[in-house]
C-alpha positions as CSV (number, residue, x, y, z in Angstrom):
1,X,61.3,9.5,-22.8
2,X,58.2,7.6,-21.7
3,X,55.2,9.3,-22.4
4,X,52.3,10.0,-19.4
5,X,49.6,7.5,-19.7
6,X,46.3,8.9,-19.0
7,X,42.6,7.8,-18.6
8,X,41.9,4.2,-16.7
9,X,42.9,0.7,-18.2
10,X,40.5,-1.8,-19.0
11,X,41.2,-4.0,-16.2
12,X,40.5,-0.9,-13.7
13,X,37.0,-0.3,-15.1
14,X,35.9,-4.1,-15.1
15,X,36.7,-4.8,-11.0
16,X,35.1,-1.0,-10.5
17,X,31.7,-3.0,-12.5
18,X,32.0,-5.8,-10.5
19,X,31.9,-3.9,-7.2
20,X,29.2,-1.2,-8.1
21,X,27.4,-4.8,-9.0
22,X,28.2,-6.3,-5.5
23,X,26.8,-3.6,-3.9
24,X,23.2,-3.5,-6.3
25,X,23.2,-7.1,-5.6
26,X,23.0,-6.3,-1.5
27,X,19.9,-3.6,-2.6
28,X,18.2,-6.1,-4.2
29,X,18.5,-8.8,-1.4
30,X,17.4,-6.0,1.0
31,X,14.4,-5.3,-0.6
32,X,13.2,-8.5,-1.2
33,X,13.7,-9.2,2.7
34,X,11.8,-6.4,3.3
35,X,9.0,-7.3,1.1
36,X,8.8,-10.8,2.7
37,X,8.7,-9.3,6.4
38,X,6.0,-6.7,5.3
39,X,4.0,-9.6,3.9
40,X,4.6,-11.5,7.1
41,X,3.5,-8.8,9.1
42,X,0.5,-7.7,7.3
43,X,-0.6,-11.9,7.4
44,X,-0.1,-11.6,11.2
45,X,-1.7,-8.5,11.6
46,X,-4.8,-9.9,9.5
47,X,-5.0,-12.8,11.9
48,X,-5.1,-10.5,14.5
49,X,-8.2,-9.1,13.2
50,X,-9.8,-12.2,12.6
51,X,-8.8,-13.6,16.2
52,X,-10.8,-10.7,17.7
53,X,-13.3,-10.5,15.4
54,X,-14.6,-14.6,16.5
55,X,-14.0,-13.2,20.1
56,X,-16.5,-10.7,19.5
57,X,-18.7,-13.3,18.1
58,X,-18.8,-15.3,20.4
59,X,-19.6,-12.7,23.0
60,X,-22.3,-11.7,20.8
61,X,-23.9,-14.2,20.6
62,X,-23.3,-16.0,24.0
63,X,-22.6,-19.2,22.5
64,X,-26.7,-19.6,22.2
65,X,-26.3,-20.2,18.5
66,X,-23.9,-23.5,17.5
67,X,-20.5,-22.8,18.1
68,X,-19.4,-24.7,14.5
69,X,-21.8,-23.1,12.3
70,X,-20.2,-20.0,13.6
71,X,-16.5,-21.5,13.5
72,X,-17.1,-22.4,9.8
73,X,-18.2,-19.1,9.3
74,X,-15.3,-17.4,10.5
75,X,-13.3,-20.4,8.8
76,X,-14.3,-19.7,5.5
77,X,-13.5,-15.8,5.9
78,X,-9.8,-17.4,7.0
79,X,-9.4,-18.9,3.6
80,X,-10.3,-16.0,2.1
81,X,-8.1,-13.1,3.7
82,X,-4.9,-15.8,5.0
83,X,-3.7,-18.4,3.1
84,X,-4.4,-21.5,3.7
85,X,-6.0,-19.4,7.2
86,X,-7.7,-22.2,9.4
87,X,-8.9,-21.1,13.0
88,X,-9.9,-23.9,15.9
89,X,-12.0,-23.3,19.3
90,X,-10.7,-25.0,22.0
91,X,-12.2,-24.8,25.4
92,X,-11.5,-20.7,26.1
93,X,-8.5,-20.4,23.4
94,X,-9.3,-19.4,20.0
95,X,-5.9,-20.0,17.1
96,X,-5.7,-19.4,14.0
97,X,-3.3,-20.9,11.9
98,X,-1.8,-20.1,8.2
99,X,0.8,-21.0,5.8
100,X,1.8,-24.0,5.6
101,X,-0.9,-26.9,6.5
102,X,-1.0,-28.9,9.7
103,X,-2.7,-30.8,11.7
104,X,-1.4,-29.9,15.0
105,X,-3.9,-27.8,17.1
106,X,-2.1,-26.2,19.3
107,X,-0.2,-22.9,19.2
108,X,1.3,-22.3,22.4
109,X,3.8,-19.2,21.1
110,X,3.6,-17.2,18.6
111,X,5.3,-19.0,15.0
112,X,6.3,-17.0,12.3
113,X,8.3,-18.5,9.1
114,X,6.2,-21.3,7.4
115,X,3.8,-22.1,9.7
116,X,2.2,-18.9,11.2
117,X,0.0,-19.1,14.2
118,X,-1.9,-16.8,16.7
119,X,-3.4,-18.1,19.6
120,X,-5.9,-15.6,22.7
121,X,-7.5,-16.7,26.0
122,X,-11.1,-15.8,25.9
123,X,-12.2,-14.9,29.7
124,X,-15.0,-16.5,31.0
């Protein structure tokens, strides 16, 4: 007569591990995606306020007092709250970039990933 084996083998409880870790793995990567779109959103939500705070300076001050003393200004409050935040005044459109650096000044759509950038239409 065989006796009735009971309780789980050793083989049983190592692939139940390795599951319950798959599955911990997949929390982790969810919150770490999460924590970089927050971040991304709070950046662009930052540059927002920046974008329409220049717009209100410049309709403050009717562009009577010079345009790049205020630009660095606003410039140097980019570098503080964005990184690497840069804005540019072009014509009627005000952009501010952030992230990584670049030298092109123009933002024509919205970019999110490495190189963030907002761009508005001031009217006339």
């Amino acid at each position: 007569m065989q006796s009735a084996i009971h309780g789980f083998n050793l083989i049983e409880v190592l692939v139940s591990l390795f599951i319950l870790s798959l599955v911990l793995l997949n929390f982790d990567a969810m919150e770490i995606f999460s924590i970089r779109e927050n971040r991304n959103a709070y950046f662009f939500s930052v540059a927002e306020n920046q974008l329409n705070s220049m717009v209100e300076r410049l309709k403050a001050f009717d562009k009577k007092i010079d345009l790049e003393k205020q630009l660095a200004i606003w410039n140097q409050q980019n570098r503080t709250v964005l990184p690497q935040g840069i804005g540019f005044v072009k014509g009627n459109q005000i952009s501010i970039f952030w992230g990584k650096k670049s030298n092109n000044k123009n933002c024509e759509k919205i970019l999110i990933g490495e190189l963030n950038c907002l761009s508005i239409k001031m009217s006339e």
